[in-house]
MOPAC internal coordinates of N, CA, C and O (Angstrom, degrees):
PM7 1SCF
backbone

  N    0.0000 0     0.00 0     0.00 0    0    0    0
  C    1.4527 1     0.00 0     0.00 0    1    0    0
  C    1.5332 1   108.94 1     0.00 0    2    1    0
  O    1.2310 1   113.07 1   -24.03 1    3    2    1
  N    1.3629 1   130.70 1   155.97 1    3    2    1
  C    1.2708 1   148.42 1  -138.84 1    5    3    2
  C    1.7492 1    81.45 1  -100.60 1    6    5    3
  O    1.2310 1   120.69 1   -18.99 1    7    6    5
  N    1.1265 1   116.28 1   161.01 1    7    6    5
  C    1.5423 1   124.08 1  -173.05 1    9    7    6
  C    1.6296 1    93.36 1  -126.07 1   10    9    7
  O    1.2310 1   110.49 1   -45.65 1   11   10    9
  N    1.1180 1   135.47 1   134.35 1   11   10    9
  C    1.8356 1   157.27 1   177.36 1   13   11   10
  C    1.3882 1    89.97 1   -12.14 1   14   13   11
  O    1.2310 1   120.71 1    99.56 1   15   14   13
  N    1.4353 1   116.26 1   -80.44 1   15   14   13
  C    1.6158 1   113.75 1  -170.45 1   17   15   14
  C    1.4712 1   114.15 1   -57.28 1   18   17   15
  O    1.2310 1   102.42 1  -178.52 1   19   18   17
  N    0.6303 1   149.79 1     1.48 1   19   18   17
  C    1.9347 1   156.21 1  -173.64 1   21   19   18
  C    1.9351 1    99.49 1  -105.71 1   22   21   19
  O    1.2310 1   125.46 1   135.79 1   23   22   21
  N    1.5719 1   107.12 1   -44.21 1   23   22   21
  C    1.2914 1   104.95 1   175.85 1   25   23   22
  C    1.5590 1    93.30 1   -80.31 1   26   25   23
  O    1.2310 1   102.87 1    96.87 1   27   26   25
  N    1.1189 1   149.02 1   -83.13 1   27   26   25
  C    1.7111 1   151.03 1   178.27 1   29   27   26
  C    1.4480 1    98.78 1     4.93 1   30   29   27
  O    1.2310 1   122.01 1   108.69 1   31   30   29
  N    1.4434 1   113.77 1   -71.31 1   31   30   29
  C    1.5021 1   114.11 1  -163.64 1   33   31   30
  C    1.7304 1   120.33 1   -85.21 1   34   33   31
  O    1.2310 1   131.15 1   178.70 1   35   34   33
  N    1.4381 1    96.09 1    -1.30 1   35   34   33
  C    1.7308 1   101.65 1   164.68 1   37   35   34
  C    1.5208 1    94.73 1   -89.23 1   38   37   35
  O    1.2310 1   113.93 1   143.68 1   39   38   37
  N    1.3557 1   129.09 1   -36.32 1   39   38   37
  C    1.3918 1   100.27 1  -169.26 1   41   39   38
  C    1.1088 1   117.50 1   -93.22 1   42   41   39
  O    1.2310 1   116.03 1   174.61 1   43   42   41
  N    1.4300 1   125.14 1    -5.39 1   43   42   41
  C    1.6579 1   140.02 1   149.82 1   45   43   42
  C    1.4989 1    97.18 1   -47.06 1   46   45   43
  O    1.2310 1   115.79 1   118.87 1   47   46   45
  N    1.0399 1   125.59 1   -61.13 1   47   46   45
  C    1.6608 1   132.90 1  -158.00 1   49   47   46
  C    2.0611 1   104.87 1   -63.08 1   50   49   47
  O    1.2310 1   134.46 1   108.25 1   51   50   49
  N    1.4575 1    89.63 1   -71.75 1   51   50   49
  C    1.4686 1    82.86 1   171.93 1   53   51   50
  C    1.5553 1   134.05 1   -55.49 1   54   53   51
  O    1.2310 1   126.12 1   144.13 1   55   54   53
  N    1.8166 1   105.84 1   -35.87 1   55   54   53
  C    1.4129 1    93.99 1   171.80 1   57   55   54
  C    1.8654 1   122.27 1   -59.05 1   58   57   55
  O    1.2310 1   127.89 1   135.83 1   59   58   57
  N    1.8406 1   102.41 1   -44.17 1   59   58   57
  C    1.2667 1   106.79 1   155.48 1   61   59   58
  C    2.0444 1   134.25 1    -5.95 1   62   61   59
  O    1.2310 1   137.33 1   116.64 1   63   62   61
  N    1.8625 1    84.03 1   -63.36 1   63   62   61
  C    1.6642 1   110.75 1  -171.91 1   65   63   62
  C    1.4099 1   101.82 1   -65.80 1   66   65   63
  O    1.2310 1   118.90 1   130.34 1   67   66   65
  N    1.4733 1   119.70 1   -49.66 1   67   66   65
  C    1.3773 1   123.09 1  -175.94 1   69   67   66
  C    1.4503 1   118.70 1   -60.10 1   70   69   67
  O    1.2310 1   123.42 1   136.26 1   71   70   69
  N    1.3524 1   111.04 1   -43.74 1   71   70   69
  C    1.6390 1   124.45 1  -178.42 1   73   71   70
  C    1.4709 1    99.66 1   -58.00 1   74   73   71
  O    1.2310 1   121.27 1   104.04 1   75   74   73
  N    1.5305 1   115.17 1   -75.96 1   75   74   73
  C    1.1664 1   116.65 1  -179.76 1   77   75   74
  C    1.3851 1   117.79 1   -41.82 1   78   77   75
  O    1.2310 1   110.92 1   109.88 1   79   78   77
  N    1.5979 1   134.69 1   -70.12 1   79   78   77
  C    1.2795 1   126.56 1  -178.11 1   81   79   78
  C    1.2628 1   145.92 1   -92.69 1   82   81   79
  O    1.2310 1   129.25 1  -174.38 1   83   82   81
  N    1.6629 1    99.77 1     5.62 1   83   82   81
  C    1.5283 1   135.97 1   173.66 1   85   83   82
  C    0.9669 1   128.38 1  -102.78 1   86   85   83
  O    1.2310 1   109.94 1   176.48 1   87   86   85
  N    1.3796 1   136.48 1    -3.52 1   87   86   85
  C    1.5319 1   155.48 1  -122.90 1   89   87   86
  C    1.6381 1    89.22 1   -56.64 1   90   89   87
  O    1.2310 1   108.84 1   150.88 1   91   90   89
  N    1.2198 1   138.50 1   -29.12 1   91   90   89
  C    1.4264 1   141.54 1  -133.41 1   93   91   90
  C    2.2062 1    78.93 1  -104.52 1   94   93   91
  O    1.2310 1   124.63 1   105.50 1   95   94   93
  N    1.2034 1   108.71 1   -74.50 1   95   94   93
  C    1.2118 1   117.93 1   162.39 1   97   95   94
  C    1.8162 1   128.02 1    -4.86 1   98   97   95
  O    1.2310 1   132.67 1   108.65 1   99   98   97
  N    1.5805 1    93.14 1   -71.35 1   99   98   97
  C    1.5110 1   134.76 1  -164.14 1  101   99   98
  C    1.8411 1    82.71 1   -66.79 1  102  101   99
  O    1.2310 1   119.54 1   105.47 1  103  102  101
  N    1.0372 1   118.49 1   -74.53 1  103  102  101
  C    1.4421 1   114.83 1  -157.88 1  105  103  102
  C    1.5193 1   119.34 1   -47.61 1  106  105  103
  O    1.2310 1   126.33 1   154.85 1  107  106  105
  N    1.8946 1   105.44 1   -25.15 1  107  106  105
  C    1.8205 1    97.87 1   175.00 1  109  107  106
  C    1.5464 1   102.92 1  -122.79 1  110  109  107
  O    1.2310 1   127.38 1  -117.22 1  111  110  109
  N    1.2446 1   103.41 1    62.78 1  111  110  109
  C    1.5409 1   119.96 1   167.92 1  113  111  110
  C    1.5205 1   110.18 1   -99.59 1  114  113  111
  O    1.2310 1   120.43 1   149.46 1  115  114  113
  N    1.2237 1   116.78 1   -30.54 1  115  114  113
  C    1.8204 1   133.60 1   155.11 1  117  115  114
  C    1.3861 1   113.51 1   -61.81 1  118  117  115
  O    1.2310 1   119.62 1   171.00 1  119  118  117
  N    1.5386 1   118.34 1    -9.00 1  119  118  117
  C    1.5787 1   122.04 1   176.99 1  121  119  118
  C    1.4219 1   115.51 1  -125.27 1  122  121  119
  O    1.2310 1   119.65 1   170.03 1  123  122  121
  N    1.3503 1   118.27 1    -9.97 1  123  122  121
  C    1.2177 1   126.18 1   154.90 1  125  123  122
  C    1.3568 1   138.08 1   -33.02 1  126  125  123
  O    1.2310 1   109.53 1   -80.74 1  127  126  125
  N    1.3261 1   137.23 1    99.26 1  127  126  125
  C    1.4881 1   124.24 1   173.16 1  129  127  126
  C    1.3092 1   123.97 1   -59.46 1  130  129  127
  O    1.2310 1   116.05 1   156.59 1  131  130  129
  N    1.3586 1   125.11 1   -23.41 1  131  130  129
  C    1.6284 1   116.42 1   169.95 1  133  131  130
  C    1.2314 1   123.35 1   -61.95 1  134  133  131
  O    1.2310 1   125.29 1   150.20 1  135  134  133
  N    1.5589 1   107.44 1   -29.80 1  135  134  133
  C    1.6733 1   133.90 1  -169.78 1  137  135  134
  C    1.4490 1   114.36 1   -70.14 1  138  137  135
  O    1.2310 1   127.34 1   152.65 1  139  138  137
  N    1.7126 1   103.48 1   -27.35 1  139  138  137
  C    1.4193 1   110.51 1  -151.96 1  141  139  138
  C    1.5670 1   102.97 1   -99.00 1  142  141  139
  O    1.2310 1   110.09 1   -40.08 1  143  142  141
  N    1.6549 1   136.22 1   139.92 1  143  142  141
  C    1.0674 1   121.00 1  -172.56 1  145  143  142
  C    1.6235 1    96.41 1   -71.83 1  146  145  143
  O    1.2310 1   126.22 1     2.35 1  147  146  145
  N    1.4346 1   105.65 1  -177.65 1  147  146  145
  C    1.5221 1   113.01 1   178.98 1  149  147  146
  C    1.5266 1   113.20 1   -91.81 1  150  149  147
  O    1.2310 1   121.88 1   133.17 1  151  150  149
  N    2.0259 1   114.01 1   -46.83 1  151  150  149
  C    1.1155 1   111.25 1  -173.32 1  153  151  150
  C    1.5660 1   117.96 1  -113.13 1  154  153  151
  O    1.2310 1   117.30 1   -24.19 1  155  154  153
  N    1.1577 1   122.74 1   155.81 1  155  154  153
  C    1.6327 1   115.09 1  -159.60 1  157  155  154
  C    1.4560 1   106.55 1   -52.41 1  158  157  155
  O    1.2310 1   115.22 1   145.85 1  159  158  157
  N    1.1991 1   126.67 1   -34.15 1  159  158  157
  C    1.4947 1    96.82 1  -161.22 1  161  159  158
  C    1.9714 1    72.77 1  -154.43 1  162  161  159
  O    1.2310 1   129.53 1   -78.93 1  163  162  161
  N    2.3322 1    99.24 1   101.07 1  163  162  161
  C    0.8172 1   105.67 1   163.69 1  165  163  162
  C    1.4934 1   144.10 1  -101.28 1  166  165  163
  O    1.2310 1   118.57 1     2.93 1  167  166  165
  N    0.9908 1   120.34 1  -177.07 1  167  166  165
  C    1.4536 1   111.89 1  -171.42 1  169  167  166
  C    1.6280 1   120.53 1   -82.77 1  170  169  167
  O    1.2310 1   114.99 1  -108.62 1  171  170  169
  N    1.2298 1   127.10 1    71.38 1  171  170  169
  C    2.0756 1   116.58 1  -162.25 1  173  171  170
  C    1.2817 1   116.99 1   -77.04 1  174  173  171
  O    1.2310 1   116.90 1  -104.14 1  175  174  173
  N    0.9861 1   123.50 1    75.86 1  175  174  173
  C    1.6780 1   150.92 1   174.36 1  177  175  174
  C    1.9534 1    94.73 1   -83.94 1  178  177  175
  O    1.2310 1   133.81 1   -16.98 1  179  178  177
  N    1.6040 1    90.91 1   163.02 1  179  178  177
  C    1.2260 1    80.01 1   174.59 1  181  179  178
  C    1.2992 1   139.39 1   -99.95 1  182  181  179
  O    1.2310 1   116.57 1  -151.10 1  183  182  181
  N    1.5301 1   124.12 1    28.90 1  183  182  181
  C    1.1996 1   140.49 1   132.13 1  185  183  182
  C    1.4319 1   120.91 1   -43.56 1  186  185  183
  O    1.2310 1   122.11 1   100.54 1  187  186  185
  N    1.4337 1   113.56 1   -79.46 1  187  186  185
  C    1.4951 1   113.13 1   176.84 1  189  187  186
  C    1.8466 1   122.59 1   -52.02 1  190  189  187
  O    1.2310 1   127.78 1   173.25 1  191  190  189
  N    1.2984 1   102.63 1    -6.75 1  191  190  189
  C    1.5814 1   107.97 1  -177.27 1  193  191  190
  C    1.8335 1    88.78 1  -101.34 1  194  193  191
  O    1.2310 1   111.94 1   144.08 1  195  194  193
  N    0.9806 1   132.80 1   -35.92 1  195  194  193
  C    1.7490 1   122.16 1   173.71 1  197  195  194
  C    1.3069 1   106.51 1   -58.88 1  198  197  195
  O    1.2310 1   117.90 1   127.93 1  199  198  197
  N    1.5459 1   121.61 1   -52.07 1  199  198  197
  C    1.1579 1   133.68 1   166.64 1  201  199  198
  C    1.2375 1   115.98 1   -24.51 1  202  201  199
  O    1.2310 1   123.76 1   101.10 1  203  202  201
  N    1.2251 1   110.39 1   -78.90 1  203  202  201
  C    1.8266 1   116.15 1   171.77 1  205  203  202
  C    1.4805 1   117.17 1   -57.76 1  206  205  203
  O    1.2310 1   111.80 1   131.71 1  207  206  205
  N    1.2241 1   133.06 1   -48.29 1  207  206  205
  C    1.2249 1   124.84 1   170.25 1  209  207  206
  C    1.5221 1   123.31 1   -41.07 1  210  209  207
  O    1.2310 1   123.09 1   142.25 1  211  210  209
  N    1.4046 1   111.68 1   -37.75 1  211  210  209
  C    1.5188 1   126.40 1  -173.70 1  213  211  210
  C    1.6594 1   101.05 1   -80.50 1  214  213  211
  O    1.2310 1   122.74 1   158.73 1  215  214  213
  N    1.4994 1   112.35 1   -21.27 1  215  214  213
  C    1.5397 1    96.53 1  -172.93 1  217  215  214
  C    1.9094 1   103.10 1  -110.59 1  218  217  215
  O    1.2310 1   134.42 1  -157.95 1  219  218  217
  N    1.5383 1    89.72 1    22.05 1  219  218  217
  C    1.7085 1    75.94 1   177.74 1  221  219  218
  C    1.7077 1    85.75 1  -113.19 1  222  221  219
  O    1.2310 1   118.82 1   169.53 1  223  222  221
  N    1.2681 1   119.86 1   -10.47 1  223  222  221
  C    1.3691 1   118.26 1   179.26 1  225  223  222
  C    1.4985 1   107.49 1   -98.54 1  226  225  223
  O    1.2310 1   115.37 1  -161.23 1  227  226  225
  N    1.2804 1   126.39 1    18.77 1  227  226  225
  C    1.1646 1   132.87 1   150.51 1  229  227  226
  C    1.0875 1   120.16 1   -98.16 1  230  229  227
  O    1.2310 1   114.25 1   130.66 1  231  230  229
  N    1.7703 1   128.50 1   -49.34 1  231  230  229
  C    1.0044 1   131.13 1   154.95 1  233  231  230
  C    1.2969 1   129.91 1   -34.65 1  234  233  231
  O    1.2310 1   119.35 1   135.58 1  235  234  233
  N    1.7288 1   118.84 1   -44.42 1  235  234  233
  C    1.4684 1   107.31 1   161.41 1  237  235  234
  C    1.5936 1   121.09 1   -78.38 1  238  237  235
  O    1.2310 1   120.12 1   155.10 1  239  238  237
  N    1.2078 1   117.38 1   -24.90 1  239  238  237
  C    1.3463 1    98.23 1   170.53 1  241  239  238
  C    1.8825 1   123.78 1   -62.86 1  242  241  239
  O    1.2310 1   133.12 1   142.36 1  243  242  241
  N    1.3370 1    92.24 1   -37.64 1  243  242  241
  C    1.8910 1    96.86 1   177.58 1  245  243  242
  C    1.6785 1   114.24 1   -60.28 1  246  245  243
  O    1.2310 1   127.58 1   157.66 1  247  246  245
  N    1.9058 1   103.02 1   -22.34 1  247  246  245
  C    1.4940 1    95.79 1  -174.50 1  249  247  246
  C    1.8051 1   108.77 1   -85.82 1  250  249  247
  O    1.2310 1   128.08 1   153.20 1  251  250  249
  N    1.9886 1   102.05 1   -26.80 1  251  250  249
  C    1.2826 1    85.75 1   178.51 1  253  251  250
  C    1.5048 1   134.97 1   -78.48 1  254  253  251
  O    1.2310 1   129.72 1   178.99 1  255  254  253
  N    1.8229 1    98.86 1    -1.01 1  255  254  253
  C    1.5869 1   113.54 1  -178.71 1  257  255  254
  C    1.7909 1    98.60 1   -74.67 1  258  257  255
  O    1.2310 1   132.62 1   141.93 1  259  258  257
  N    1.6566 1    93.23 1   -38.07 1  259  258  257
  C    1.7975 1    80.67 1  -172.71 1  261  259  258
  C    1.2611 1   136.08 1   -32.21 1  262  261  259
  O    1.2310 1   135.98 1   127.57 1  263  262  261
  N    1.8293 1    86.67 1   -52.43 1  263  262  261
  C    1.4225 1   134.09 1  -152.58 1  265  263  262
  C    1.9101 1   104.78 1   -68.63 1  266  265  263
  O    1.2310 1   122.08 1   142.02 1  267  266  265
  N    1.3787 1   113.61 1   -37.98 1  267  266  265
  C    1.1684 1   119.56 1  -169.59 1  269  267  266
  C    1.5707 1   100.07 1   -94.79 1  270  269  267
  O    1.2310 1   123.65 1   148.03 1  271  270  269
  N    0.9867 1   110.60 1   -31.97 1  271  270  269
  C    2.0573 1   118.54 1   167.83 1  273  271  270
  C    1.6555 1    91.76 1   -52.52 1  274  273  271
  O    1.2310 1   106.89 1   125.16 1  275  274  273
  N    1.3940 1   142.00 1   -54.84 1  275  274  273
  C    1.3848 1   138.85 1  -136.30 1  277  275  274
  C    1.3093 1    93.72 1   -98.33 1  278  277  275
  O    1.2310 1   117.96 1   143.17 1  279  278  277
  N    1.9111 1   121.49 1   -36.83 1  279  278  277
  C    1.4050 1   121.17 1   179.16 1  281  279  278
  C    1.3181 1   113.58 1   -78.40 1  282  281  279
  O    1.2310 1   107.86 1  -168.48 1  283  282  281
  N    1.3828 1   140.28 1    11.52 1  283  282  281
  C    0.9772 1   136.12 1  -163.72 1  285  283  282
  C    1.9422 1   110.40 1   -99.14 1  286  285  283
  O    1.2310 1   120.10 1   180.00 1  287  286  285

């Protein structure tokens, strides 16, 4: 299993990918409910950081299925 910093810099990396080639994406990732913790002041262990990593890499996969459904 991936150790905190290994998840840190994948989700540095992917948010990175999104900003850069998603810009449209990237901007309502601050409005996102997957993105958003649930309780005010949560716990970021590295469970809840896999957690998020997996749902921002869902999020881009659902946007790039959109995207090729709309270019089609």
């Amino acid at each position: 299993m991936k150790d905190l910093h290994n998840i840190l810099t994948e989700i540095t990396q992917l948010t990175n990918k999104i900003e850069t080639n998603y810009p449209e994406l990237y901007r309502s990732l601050d409005e996102n409910p997957l993105t958003l913790p649930v309780s005010k002041s949560p716990h970021m262990d590295k469970k809840v950081m896999v957690e998020y990593l997996e749902s921002l890499k869902q999020l881009l996969g659902h946007y790039i299925e959109e995207e090729k459904i709309k270019n089609q």
